[in-house]
C-alpha positions in Angstrom: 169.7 27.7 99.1 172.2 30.5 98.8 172.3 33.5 100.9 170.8 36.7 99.9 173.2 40.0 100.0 170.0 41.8 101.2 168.8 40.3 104.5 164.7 40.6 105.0 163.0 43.6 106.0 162.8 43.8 109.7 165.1 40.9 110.4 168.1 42.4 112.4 170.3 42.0 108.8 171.3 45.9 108.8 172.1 45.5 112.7 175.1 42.6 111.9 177.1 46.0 110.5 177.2 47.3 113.9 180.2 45.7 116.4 178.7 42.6 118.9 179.4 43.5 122.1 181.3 41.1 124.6 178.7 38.7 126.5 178.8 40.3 129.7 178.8 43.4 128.3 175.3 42.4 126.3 173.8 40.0 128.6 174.1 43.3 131.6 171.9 45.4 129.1 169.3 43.3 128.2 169.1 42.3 131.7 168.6 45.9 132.8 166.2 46.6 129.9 164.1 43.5 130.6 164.3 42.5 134.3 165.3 45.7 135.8 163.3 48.0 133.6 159.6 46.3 134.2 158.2 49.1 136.9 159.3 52.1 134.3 157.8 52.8 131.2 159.5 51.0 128.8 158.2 47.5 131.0 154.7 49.1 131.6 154.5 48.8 128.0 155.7 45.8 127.2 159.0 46.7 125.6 161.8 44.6 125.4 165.2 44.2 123.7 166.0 41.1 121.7 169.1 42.9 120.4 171.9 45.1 120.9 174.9 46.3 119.7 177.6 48.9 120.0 175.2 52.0 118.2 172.1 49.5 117.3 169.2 47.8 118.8 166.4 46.0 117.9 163.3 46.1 120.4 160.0 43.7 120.0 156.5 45.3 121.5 152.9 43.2 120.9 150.5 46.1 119.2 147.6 44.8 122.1 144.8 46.5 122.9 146.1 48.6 126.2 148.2 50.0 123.3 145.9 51.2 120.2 143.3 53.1 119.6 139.9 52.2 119.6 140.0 51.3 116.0 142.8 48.8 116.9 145.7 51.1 115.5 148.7 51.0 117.4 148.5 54.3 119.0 151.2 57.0 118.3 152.8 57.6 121.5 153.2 54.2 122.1 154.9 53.8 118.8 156.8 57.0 119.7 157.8 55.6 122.7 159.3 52.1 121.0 161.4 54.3 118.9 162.5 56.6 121.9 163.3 53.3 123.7 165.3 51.1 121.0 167.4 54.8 120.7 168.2 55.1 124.4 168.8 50.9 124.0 171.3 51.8 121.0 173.6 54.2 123.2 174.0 52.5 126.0 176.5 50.5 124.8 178.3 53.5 123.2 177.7 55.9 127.0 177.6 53.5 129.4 175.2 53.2 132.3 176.3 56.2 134.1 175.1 58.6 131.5 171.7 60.5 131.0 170.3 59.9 127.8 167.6 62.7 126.8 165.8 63.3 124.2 166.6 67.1 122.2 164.1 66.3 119.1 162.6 63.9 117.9 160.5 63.3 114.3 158.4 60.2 113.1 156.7 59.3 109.9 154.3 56.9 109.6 154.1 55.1 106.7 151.5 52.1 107.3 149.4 51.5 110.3 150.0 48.8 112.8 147.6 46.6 113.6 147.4 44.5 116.4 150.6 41.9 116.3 154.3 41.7 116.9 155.9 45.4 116.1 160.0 45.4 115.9 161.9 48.6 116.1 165.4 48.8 115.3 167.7 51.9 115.5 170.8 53.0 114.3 173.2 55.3 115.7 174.7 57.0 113.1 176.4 59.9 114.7 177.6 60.0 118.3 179.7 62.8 120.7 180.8 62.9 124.3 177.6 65.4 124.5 175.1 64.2 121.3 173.8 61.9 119.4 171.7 61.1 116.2 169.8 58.1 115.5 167.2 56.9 113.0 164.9 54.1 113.8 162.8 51.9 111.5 159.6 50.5 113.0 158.2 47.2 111.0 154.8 45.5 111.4 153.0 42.9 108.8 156.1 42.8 107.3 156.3 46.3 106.3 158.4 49.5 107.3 155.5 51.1 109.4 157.4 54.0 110.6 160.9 56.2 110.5 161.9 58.1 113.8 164.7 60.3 113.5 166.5 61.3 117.1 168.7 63.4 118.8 170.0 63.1 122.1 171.8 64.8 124.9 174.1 62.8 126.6 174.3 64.1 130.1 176.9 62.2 132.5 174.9 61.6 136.0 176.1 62.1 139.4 178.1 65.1 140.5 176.2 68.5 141.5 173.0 67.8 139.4 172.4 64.0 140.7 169.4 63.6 141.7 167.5 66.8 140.8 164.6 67.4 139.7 164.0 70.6 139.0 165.4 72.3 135.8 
């Protein structure tokens, strides 16, 4: 069977445009967004990163019940937080580990609702700076586009006079 030019919805296809990173580089990351990341949100959650490139990653989540509404729904904020996530995944690569990556604005649609199952979200950076960034991510379920995040970030470089603070 011959390849298709269009690769299927939700697969990773649009991701392969985006440069693969050198194995250390890539193993590091998902090793700090899977092992190291477990007592922070993105872990509490069930996050994790099956994917990433230099401006793209793909993150799986499994729509359970800590995680929807009552009627089952995945719940918005933890959608929200997927997207937010596979963003912050996305420029890593691109900042490094010793930058700050905070959300300015951020704006989701929903398109479907996702019921309980396997949810991928995969973002794109499509614009980056030494102080910003903008990113869209596509969140499938059942096979369908189930939401479209659009992002952007401030890219803070830690350490310094502001490390550690926590005031404003």
């Amino acid at each position: 069977m011959a390849e298709t030019a269009d690769p299927a919805l939700g697969s990773g296809g649009r991701g392969r445009d985006y440069p693969e990173l050198p194995g250390e580089v890539r193993a590091a990351i998902l090793e700090r967004f899977n092992v190291h990341n477990r007592a922070f949100f993105p872990g509490y959650m069930g996050f994790k990163v099956v994917d990433v490139r230099r401006g793209y990653a793909r993150l799986t989540a499994e729509n359970r019940e800590a995680l929807s509404n009552p009627t089952g729904i995945m719940h918005g904020g933890a959608s929200f937080g997927l997207a937010d996530t596979a963003v912050a995944a996305a420029l890593i690569p691109i900042h490094g580990p010793g930058s700050a990556l905070l959300t300015i604005e951020m704006k989701i649609n929903y398109l479907e609702p996702i019921f309980p199952g396997e949810v991928i979200a995969e973002a794109y950076v499509l614009r980056s700076s030494r102080r910003s960034a903008y990113a869209e991510v596509d969140i499938w379920a059942g096979g369908k586009l189930a939401a479209r995040a659009s992002t952007t970030y401030m890219i803070k470089p830690l350490g310094g006079s502001d490390a550690g603070r926590t005031t404003p």
